[in-house]
C-alpha distance (Angstrom), angle and dihedral (degrees) to the residues before:
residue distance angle dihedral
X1 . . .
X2 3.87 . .
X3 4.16 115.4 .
X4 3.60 113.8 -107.1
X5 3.92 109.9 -148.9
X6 3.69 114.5 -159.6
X7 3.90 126.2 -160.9
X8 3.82 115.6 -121.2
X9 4.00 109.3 -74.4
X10 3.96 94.4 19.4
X11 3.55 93.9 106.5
X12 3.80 94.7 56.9
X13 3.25 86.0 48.5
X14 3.67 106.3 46.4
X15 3.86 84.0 46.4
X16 3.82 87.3 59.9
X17 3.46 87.7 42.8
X18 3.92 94.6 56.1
X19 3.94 91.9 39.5
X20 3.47 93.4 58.5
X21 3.79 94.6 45.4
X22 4.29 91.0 52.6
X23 3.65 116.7 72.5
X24 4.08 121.3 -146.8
X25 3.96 104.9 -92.3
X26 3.83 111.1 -118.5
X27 3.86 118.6 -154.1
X28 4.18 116.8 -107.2
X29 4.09 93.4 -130.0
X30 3.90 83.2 55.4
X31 3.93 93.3 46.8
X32 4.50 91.2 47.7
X33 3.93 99.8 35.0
X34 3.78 87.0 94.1
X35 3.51 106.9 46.6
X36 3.73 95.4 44.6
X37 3.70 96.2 46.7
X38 4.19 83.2 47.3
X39 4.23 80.9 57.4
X40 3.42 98.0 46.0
X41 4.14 96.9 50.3
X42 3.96 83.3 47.4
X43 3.71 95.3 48.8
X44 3.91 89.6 45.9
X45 3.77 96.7 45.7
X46 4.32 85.7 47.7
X47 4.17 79.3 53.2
X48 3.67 100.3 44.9
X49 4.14 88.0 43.0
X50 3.91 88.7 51.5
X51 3.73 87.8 44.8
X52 3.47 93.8 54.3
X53 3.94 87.6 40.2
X54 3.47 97.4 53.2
X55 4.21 86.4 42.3
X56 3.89 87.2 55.6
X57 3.52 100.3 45.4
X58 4.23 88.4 43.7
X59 3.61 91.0 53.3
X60 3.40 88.1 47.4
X61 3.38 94.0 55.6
X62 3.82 92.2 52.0
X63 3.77 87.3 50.7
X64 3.59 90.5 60.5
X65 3.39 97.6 49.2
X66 3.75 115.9 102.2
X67 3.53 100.7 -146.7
X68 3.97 119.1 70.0
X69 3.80 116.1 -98.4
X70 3.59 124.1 -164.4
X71 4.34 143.6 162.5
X72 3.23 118.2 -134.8
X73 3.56 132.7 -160.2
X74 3.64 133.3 -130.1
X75 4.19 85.5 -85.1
X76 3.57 94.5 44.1
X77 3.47 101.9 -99.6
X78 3.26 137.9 146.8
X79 4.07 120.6 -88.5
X80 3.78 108.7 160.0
X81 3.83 133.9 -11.3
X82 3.27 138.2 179.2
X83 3.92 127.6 -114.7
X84 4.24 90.7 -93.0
X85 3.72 87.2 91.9
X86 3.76 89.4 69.3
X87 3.63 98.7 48.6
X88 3.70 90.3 54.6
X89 3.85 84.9 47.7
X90 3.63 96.9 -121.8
X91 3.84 91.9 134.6
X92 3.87 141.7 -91.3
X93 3.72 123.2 -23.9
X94 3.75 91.0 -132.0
X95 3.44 93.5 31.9
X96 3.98 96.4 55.0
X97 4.17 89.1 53.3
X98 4.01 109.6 120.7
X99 3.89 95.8 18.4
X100 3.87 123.9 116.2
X101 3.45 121.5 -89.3
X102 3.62 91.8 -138.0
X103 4.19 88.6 48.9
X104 4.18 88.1 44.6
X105 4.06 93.8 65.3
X106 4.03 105.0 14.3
X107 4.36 98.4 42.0
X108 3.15 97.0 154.7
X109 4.03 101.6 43.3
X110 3.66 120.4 128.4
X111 3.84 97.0 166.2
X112 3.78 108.3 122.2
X113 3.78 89.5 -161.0
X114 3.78 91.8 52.0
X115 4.03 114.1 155.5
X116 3.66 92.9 -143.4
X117 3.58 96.8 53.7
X118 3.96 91.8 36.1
X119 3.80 79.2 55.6
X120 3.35 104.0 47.9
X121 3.74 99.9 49.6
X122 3.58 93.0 41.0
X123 3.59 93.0 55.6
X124 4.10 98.1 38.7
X125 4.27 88.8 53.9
X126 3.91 87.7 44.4
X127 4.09 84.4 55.3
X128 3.91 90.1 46.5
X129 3.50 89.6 51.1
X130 3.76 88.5 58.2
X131 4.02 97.3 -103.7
X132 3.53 99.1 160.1
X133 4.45 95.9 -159.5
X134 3.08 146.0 105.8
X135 4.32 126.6 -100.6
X136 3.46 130.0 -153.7
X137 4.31 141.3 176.3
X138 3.31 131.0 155.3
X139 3.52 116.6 -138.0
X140 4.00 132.8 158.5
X141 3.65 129.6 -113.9
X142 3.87 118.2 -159.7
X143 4.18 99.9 -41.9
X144 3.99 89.4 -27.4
X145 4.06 116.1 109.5
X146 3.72 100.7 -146.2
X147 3.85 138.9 -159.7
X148 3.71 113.8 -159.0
X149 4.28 122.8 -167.1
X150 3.45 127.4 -171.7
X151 3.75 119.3 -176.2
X152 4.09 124.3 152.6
X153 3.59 131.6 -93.6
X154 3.97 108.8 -92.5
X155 3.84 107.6 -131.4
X156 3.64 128.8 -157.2
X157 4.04 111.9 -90.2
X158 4.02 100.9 -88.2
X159 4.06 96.9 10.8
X160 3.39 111.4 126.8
X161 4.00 125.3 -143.0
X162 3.97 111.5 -109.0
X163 4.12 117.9 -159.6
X164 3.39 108.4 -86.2
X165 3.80 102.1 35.5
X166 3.59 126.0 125.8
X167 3.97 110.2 -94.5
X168 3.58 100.4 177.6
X169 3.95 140.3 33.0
X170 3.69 103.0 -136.7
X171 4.09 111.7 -161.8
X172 3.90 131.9 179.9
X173 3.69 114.3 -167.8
X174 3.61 121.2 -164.0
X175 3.86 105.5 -122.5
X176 3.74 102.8 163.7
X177 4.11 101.5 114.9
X178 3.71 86.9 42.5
X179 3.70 81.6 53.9
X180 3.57 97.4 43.6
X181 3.44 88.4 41.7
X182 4.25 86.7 60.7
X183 3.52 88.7 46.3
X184 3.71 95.7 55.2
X185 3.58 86.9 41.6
X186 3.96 92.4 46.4
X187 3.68 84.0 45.0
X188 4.04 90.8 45.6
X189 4.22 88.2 49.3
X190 3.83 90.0 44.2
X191 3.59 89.5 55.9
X192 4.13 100.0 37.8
X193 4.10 83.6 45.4
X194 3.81 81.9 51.8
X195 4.00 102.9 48.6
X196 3.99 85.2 32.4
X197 4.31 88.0 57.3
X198 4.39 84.4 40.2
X199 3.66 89.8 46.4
X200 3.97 90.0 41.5
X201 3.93 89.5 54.8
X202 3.51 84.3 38.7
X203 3.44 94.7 62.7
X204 3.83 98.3 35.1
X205 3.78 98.3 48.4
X206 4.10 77.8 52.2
X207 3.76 91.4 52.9
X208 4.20 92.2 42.8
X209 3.56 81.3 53.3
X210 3.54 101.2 51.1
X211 4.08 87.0 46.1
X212 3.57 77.8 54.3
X213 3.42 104.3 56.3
X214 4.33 89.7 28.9
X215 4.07 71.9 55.9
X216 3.98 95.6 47.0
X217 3.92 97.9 41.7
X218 3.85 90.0 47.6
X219 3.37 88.1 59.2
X220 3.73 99.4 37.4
X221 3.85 80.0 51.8
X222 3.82 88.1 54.2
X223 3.51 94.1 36.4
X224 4.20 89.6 55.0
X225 3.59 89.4 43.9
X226 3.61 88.3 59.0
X227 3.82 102.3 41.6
X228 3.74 84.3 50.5
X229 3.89 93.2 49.5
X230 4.09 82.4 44.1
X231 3.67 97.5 49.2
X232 3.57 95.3 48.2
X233 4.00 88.2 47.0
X234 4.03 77.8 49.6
X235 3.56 94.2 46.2
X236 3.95 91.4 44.3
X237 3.75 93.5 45.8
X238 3.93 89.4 45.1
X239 3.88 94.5 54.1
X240 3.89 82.9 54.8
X241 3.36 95.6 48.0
X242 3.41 89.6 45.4
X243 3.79 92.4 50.3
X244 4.00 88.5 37.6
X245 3.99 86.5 61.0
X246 3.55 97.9 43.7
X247 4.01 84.1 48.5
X248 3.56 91.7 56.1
X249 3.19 97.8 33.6
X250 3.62 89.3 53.7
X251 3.59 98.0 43.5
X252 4.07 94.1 48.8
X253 4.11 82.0 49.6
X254 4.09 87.8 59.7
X255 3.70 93.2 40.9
X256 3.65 110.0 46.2
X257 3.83 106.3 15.6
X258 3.47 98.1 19.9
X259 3.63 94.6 56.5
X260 4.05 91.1 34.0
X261 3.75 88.6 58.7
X262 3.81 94.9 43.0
X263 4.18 89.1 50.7
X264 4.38 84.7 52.5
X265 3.23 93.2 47.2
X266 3.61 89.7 50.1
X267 3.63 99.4 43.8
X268 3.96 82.3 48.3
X269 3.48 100.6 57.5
X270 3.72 85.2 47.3
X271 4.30 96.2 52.9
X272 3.95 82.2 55.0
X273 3.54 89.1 44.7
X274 3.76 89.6 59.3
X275 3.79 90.5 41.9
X276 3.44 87.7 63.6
X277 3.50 99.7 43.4
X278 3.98 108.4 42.4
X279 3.92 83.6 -175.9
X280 3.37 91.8 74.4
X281 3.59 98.6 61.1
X282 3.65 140.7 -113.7
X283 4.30 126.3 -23.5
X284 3.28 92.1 -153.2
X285 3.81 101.3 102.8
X286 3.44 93.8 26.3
X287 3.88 87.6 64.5
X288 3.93 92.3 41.6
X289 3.91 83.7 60.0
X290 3.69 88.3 55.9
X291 3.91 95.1 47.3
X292 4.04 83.6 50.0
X293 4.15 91.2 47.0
X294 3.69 84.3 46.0
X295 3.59 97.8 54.9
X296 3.91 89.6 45.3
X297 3.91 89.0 56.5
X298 4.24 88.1 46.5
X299 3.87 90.5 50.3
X300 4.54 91.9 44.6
X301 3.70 87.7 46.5
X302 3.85 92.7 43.1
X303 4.01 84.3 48.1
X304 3.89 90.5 48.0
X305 3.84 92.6 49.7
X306 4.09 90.3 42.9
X307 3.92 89.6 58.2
X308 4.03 93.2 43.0
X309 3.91 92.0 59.6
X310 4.20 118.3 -26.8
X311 4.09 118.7 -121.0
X312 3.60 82.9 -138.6
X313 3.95 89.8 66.5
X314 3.77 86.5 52.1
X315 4.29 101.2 40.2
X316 3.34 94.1 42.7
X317 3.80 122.1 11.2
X318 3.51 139.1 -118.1
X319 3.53 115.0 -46.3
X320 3.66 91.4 48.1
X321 3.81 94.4 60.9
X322 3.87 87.3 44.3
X323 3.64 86.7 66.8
X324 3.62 99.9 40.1
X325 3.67 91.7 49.0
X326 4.09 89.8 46.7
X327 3.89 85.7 52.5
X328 3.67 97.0 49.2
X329 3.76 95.7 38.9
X330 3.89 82.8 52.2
X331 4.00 91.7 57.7
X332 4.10 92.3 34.7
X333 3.92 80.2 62.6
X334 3.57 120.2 21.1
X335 4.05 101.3 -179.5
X336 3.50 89.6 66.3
X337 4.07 116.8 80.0
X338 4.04 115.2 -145.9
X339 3.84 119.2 -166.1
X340 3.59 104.3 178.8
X341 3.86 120.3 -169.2
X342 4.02 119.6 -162.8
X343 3.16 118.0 178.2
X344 4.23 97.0 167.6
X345 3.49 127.3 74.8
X346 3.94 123.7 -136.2
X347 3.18 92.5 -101.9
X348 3.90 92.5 57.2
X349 4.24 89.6 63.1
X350 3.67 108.1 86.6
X351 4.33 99.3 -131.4
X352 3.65 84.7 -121.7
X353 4.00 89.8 66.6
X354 4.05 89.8 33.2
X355 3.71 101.2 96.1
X356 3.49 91.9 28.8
X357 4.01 96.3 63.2
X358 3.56 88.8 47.0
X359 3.52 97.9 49.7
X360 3.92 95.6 47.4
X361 3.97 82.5 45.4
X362 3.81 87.7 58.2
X363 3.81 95.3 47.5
X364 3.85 102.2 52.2
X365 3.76 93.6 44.1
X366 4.16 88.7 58.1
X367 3.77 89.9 40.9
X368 3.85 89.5 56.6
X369 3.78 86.9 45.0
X370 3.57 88.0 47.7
X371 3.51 104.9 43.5
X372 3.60 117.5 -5.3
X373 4.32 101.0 75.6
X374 3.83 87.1 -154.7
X375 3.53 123.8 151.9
X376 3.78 99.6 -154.9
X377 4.00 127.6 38.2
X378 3.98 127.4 -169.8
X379 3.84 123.3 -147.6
X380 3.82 121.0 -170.0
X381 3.46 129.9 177.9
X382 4.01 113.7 -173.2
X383 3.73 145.7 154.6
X384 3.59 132.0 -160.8
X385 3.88 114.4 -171.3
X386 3.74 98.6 -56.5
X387 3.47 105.2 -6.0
X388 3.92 123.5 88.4
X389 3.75 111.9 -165.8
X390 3.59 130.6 -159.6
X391 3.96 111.9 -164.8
X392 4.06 131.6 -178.3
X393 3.59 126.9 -173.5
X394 3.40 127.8 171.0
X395 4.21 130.4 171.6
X396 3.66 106.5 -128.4
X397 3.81 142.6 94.0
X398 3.89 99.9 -31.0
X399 3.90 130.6 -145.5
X400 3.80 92.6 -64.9
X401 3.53 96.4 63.1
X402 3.50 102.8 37.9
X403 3.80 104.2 125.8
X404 3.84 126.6 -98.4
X405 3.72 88.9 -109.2
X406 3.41 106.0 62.9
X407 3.83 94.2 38.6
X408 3.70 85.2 61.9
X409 3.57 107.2 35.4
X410 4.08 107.1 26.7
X411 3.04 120.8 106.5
X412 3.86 99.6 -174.0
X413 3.35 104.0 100.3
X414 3.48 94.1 45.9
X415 3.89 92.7 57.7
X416 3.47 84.0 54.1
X417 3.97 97.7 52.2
X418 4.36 80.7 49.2
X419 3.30 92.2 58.5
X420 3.15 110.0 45.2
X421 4.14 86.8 45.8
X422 3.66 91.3 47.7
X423 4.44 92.1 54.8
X424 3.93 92.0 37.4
X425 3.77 100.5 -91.2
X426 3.61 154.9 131.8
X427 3.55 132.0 -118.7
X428 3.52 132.1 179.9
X429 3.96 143.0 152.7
X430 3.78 134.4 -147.2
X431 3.25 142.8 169.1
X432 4.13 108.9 -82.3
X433 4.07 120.3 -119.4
X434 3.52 109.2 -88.6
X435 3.71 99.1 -2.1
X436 4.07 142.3 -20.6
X437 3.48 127.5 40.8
X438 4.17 138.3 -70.9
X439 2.87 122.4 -152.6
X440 4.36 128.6 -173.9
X441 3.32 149.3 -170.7
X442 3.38 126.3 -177.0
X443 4.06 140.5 175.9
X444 3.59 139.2 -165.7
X445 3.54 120.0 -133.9
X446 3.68 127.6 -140.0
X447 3.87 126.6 -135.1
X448 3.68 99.2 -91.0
X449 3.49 87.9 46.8
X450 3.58 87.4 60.3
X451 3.46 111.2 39.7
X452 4.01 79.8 52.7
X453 3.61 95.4 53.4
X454 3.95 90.0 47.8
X455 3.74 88.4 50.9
X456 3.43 89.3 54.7
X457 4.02 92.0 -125.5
């Protein structure tokens, strides 16, 4: 390094020189203290303006909220609400702050069992107990259906609750036209579960009467189906009668009158005979046998016509040939006792039911003959105010032990059951008290009928 030499007083002045050239040295911290304090006010005035920001647009939030939203303390009062709790008049948000929740929506309650208050203390000690869940009634308040929810405040992971914080979000939500709307709706199912139940009966009283009348027409069906089997059994068993009365008819016509006419014409032929002949003696009781044959054919044809329909039935009427026909069935057979009991007059049968009583008189009496082996048989002919009544009874075997024959192949009883039908009445046949059979017809008369009865027409 070369040797500098200075003259005498350079080195004051060159250390003058050098002094004034350096500057004092000023620490770095000193030099950035400012500016970073400057950056730290201006980042916590941008924190406490987005604070306040985010407060603002938070309670506005809550404001527009239409349910009501309050914290509540660890007593249940009120922190912070937003401004619901003057639209549903309850007062002031500021002026509301430290009241009960309980007071805030029921003011006026003196009920020591109150729901609301039961709820709110229940669910406020659950929350102090550390029961981290949600709470929830719905109560009303004045006309307004309300749901209530209490849940706890949610602190930050490690924060610790101070006294005096909120513990609880309180909120009342407005649920009456949801709950009018269920009502209608309850209403609206009430009344569809209603019609639905009528239209349900509706349809099954329909459907019982449809079985009914599936029911009524199957058995009309069967019913037909045996009328028609009946009235061609009828109409079968009426052509044989028919050709069994012309057969008899026929046959007593050959044997009585037949024969009675052939013997007078006979005898006739002889009388003129004689006439001719004087030599053969005298006609005279050769004609008297002819008057006698005559009157023999007169009283057979008279007999003939007397079975086919009585005069009696026509002179007189209907109870009278009853008890003519009783008399002479009587003396036709004499083992069989008849005690016949009239208590009508002719003129009490209509005409329309003459014939018929005597007919149906006629048939039981030769079906007991026939089939009943009784000894004694009852006839009764009665009327009671509009009723005429036709009763036989007999003593013998009885319906249960009529034989398998004329079950099967008589056709008495059902041309008794005809005509009854056929004049408007009723027939039926039972076994008789005691023992026998009893038998009745019986028909109602109408009010001409009656009045001509009790005017003795």
């Amino acid at each position: 390094m070369p040797l500098v030499i200075l003259a005498p007083g350079s080195q004051d002045t060159a250390t003058m020189a050098a002094a004034k050239k350096r500057k004092p040295r000023v620490p770095a911290a000193r030099k950035a203290g400012p500016r970073i304090l400057g950056d730290a006010l201006e980042q916590a005035h941008l924190r406490q303006a987005a604070i306040e920001k985010a407060k603002l647009e938070w309670e506005g939030t809550a404001d527009a909220m239409a349910a009501l939203v309050c914290l509540l303390g660890g007593e249940g009062q009120v922190l912070r609400t937003n401004r619901v709790v003057e639209d549903w008049s309850l007062g002031t948000v500021s002026g509301v702050i430290g009241s009960s929740a309980h007071s805030l929506l029921h003011p006026d309650c003196k009920n020591s069992r109150c729901p609301l208050h039961a709820f709110i203390t229940h669910a406020i000690t659950e929350i102090k107990r550390g029961r981290r869940r949600q709470f929830e009634l719905q109560d009303s308040i004045d006309s307004r259906q309300v749901h209530f929810t209490l849940r706890p405040m949610r602190l930050r992971r490690g924060a610790m609750s101070e006294r005096g914080d909120a513990l609880a979000v309180f909120v009342a939500s407005d649920v009456s036209a949801l709950f009018r709307a269920q009502d209608a709706l309850e209403r609206l199912n009430s009344s569809l579960e209603v019609r639905v139940r009528a239209r349900t009966q509706a349809l099954a009283d329909a459907n019982r009467d449809l079985r009914n009348e599936i029911v009524r027409r199957e058995g009309a069906e069967v019913a037909l189906r045996g009328s028609r089997n009946e009235l061609v059994a009828l109409s079968e068993q009426l052509i044989r009668a028919q050709e069994g009365e012309r057969k008899r008819i026929a046959i007593e016509l050959h044997d009585s009158v037949g024969q009675s006419l052939s013997a007078v014409k006979y005898t006739l032929e002889r009388g003129l005979e004689m006439l001719r002949q004087p030599r053969l003696g005298s006609p005279a009781k050769v004609l008297e046998l002819a008057v006698r044959r005559i009157q023999e054919a007169a009283e057979n044809i008279r007999a003939i016509s007397t079975d086919l329909r009585p005069k009696v039935l026509d002179d007189l009427g209907a109870a009278s040939a009853v008890q003519w026909f009783c008399r002479d069935f009587a003396e036709t057979y004499p083992g069989l006792t008849i005690n016949t009991e009239l208590t009508v007059g002719d003129g009490e049968v209509p005409g329309r039911l003459a014939t018929v009583v005597y007919r149906c008189v006629q048939e039981l009496l030769n079906n007991v003959v026939k089939h009943a082996r009784a000894r004694a048989v009852w006839v009764l002919l009665t009327r009671e105010d509009d009723v005429l009544t036709l009763q036989v009874r007999d003593n013998g075997l009885g319906l249960d032990k009529a034989t398998t024959e004329s079950r099967r192949h008589g056709s008495g009883l059902r041309n008794l059951r005809e005509r009854a039908q056929m004049t408007g009445g009723q027939f039926s046949c039972m076994p008789a008290p005691g023992a026998g059979t009893l038998a009745q017809l019986t028909w109602k008369l109408g009010d001409a009928e009656r009045l001509a009865v009790a005017d003795g027409s």
